[in-house]
N, C-alpha and C positions, 0 to 999 in steps of 0.2 A: 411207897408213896413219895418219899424223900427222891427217889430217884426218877419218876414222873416229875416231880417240880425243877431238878436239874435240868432235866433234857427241855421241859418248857422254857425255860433259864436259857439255855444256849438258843433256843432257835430264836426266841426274842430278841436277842441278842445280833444273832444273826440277822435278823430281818430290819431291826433299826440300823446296824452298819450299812446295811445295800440300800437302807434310803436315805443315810449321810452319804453316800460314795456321790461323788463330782461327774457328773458327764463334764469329758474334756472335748470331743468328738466324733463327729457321726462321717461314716464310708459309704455311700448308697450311689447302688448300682440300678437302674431301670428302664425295665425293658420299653419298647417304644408299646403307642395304643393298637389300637385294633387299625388295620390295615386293610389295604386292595391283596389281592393275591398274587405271588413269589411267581410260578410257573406257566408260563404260556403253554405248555405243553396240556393245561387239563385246565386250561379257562373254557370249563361248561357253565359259567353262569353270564359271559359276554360283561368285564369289567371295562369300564372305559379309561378307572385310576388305577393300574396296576403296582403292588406295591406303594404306593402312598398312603398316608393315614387320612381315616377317612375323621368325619365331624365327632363320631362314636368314641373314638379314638381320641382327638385333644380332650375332650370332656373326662375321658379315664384320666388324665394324666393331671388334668386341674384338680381332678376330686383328690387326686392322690398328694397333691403337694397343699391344697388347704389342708386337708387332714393334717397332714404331716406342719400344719402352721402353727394347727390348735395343739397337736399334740407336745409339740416343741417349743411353745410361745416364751416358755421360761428361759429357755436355752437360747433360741436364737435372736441377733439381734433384731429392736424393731426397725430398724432402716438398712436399708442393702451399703455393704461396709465389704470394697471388694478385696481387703486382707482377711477377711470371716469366711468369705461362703468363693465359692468356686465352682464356677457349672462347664461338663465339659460334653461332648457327643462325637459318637462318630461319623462320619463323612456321607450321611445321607440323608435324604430328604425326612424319611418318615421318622427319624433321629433324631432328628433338627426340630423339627416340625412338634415334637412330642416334648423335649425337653424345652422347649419356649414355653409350651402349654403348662408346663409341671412348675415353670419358674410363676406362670402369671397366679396360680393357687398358692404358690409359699410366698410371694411379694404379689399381694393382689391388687387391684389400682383401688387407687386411696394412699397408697403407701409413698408412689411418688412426689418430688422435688415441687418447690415455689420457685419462681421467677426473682430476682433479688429485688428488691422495692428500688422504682424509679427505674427498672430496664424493663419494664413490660412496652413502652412504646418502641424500645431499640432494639428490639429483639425481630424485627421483620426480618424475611427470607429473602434471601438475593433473585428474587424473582419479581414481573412483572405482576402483582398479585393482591387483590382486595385485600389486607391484611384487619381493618376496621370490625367486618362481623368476627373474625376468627378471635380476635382480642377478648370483643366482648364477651366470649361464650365462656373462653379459657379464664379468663380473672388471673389470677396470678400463676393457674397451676401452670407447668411446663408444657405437659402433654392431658389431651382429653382424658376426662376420670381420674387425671394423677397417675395417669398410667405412668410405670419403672421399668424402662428398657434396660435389661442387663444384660450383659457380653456372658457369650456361651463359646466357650473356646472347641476348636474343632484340626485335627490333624486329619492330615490326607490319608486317601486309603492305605495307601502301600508304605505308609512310615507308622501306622496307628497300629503297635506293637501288643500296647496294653487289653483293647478291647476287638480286636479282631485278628491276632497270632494266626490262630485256625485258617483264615483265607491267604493271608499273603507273607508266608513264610516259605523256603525253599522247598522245604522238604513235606509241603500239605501234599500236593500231588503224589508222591510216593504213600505217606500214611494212607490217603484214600484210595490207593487202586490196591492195598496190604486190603484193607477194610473188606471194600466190595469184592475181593477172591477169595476172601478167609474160610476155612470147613466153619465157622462160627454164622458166616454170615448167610449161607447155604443153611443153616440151623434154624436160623430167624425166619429167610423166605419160608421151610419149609412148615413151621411154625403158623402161619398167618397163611399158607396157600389156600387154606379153605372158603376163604371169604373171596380169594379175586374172582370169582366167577360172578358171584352176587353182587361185586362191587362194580366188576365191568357191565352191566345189565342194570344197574343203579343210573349211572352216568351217562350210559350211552358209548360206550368205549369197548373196541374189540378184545376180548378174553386174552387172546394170547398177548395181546400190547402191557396188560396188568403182571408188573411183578412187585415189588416191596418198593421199590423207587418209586416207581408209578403210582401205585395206593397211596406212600405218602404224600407224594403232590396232587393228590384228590384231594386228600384230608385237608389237606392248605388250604385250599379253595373253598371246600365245606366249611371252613373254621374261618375264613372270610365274610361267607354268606350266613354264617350264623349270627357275627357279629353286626352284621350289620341289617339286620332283621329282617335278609331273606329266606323266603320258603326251599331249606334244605332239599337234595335232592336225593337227600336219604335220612328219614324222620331220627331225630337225634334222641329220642326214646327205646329206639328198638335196639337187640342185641347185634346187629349187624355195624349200629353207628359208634360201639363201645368196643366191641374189637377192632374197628378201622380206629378211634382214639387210643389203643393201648397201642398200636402197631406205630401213628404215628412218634407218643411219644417213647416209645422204643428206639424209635428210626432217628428222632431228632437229638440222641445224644450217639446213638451207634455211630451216625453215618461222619461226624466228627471228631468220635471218642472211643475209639475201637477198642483202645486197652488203655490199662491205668498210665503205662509209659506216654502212651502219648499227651495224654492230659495233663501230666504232668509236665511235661516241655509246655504246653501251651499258657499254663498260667503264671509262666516265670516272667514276663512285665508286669501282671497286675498285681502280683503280690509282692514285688517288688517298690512298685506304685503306694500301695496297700501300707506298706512298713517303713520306707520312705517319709511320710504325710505324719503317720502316727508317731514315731521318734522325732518326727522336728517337735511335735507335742510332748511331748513323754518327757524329751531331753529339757525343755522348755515353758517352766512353768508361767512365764506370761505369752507364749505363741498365740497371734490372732488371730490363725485356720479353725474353723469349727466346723465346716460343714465344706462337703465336694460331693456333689452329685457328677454321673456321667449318664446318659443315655445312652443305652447298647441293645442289644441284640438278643435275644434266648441263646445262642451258642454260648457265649460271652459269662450270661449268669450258669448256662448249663453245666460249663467247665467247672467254676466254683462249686456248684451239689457236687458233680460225680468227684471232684481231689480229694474233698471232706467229709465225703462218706454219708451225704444227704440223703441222695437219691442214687441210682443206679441203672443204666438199661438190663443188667442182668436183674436188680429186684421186679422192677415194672414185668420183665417178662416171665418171672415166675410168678406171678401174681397172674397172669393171663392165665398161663400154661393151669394154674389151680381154678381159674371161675373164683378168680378173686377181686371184684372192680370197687369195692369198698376203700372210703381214703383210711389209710395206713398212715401213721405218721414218721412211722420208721421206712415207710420208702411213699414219700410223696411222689404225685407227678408232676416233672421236672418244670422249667419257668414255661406258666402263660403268657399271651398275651397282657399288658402293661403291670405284670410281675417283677417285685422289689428282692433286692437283698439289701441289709442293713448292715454294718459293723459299729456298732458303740464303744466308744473305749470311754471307760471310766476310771477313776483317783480316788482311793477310798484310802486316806491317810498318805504314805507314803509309799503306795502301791496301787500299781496301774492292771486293768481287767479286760477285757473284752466280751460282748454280746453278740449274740449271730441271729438274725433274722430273718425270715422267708418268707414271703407274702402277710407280714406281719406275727406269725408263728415263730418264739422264739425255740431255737433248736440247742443241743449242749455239742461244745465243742471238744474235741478231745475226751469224752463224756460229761464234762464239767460246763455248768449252764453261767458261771461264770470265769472266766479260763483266766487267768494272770499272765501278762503279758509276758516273760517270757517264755512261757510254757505255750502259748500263742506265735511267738515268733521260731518256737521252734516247728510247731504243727504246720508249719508255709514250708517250711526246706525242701522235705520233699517236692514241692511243687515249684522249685525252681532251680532250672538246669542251667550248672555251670557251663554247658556247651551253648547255649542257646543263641549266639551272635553266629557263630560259624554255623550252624545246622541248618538256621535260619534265615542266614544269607544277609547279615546287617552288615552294610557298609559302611564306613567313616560317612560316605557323603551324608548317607541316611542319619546317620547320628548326630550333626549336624546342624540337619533341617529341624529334626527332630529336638532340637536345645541339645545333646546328651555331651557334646563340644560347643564349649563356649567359643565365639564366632575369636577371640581374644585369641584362642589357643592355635587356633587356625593361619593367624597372619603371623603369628611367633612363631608357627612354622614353617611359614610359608618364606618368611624371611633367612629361616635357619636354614633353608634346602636352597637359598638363591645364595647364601652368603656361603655355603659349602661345596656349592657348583664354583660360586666367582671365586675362590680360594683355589679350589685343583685345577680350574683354568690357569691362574697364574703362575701358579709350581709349575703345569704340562707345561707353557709357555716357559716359563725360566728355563726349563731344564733343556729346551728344544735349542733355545739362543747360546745356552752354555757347550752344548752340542757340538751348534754349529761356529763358536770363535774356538775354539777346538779342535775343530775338523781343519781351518784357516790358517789354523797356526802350527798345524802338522806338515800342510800342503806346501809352509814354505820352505820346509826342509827337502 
């Protein structure tokens, strides 16, 4: 008995520490909303917005940042406070486009700015322009509803390290033609061949044209038209639309994530990123970062399951290989559609923790559902490579653009390389004039 009342004892214990513990800050990663479809190659349903997000789509991303307002209300501040929060995307529309949407649910209008009393008549626009009704509608707020325009920061493709490695690093082109020749990937085709006959007879697409490439960019398309509430052209109840889903999400970490080597060079900016953000905190017990959202990609979140042992294309396809389509939570399937990853870091006394999240589902990191930081910053290592500038092909200029050289260090060198040219200029010169009163003064002997 006495020892049932300890271990009650302890876990009490334990469960009021983890509700004193401090959230210090949130890491959240999100995928963009429901979209037009990726492949012109297997546009059977005639899109007119290709790849862009469709209306389905901002609404997943608002729902997901008010949730995330109510859930956080404690935590975040109520006014946007741009040392607190950080919003950042990568370099595309439906990215862009989604993470506006996610900001307008976590700062929804109402939240925005007044006018300062006595500049509402001096506040007119440099334009020839009725400004008298617009006045009146507005009252003092700034923008209609109070709406809170917030700066969503965005790098260009081919410097955007952190959240798209995968596309514009040197050596992708190499891992993916490893990928698509591998006896593995010959394993996978041969795996799913049974379905391309039925699949190409679904679509309208010649049999021999269907191989695992091609089935995936069906499924893209299908998983377009589903979201946006058109009639599939292959009923998504039946066993035919459940193996073309398990092949896809096979395919959408294979065809980027061939072996754990590679994954692991890919996630060496963002975990990078990732521990960076959290030791300015850690190190800093009044830092004003609490929150950085990024909008990205499924590849992006994808890399993070397969480094950490989430999810897998090898579990996914033995789950198929078994007539296993039940969710697992020891091998979910990989990021959907406007699909979250979170990181929590929390302070519980004088020690720092971390939380892993997935679609809300929290997951144990290193098996531990709360991992201590640095037993967390150890579980990143692997996943990032100290080769990863050369492999990768980062140049200074890139670094750069990129902030990674302060623009300061650049003209310090730029001065140090003109003032080390103008220096051996004047030595070659001296030494050429010493030369030549030399050579003048031999000649008159």
């Amino acid at each position: 008995m006495f020892a049932r009342v300890g271990t009650l004892l302890v876990l009490l214990l334990a469960v009021l520490s983890l509700a004193a513990a401090e959230l210090r800050m949130v890491y959240h990663l999100h995928r963009h909303g429901a979209r037009g479809p990726i492949f012109k190659d297997t546009d059977i349903s005639g899109w007119n917005q290709m790849e862009q997000v469709t209306s389905v789509g901002m609404r997943q991303l608002y729902l997901q940042g008010a949730e995330y307002r109510q859930r956080y209300k404690d935590f975040l501040p109520s006014e946007y406070d741009a040392s607190a929060i950080l919003f950042r995307s990568t370099y595309f529309n439906r990215t862009i486009s989604s993470g506006i949407s996610f900001i307008h649910g976590l700062f929804p209008p109402g939240m925005g700015p007044d006018i300062p009393d006595g500049l509402q008549d001096s506040a007119v626009p440099p334009v020839n322009y009725k400004f008298d009704f617009d006045k009146l509608n507005l009252g003092k707020a700034a923008m209609p509803n109070k709406l809170l325009p917030i700066p969503i920061h965005i790098n260009s493709n081919d410097t955007d390290y952190i959240a798209r490695s995968f596309d514009i690093c040197d050596i992708v082109l190499q891992y993916k033609k490893d990928a698509l020749n591998s006896d593995q990937y010959k394993k996978i085709d041969e795996t799913f061949k049974g379905i391309y006959a039925d699949v190409a007879k679904a679509v309208n697409l010649p049999v021999e044209k269907v191989d695992l490439v091609t089935a995936f960019h069906v499924m893209d398309n299908l998983l377009a038209d589903y979201y946006d509430s058109r009639t599939p052209l292959i009923d998504y109840s039946t066993p035919l639309w459940r193996s073309l889903y398990a092949l896809y999400n096979v395919s959408v970490i294979y065809f980027k994530y061939a072996t754990k080597d590679q994954v692991n060079f890919y996630t060496t900016r963002l975990y990078q990123d990732i521990q960076k953000l959290f030791d300015g905190v850690v190190k800093d017990p009044k830092a004003d970062l609490k929150w950085s959202t990024y909008a990205v990609h499924d590849s992006t979140i994808n890399m993070v399951l397969y480094q950490l042992g989430i999810t897998s294309w090898e579990c996914i396809l033995k789950k198929y290989q078994d007539g296993n389509f039940d969710f697992d939570p020891k091998c979910p399937y990989p990021c959907q559609i406007a699909s979250s990853v979170m990181l929590e870091l929390h302070k519980d006394g004088d020690k720092h923790f971390v939380r892993f999240f997935f679609e809300d589902k929290q997951y144990p990191l290193g098996g531990e559902m709360d991992l201590e930081y640095s037993k967390f910053i150890d579980l990143l290592k692997p996943g990032i490579a100290s080769d990863f500038d050369e492999k990768c092909g980062v140049s200074a200029y890139k670094k750069v653009r990129r902030g990674e050289i302060p623009i300061w260090k650049v003209f310090v060198l730029a001065l140090l390389t003109f003032a080390t040219i103008s220096l051996s200029t004047l030595v070659v010169v001296g030494i050429m004039k010493l030369r030549n009163i030399r050579s003048e003064g031999y000649s008159r002997f």
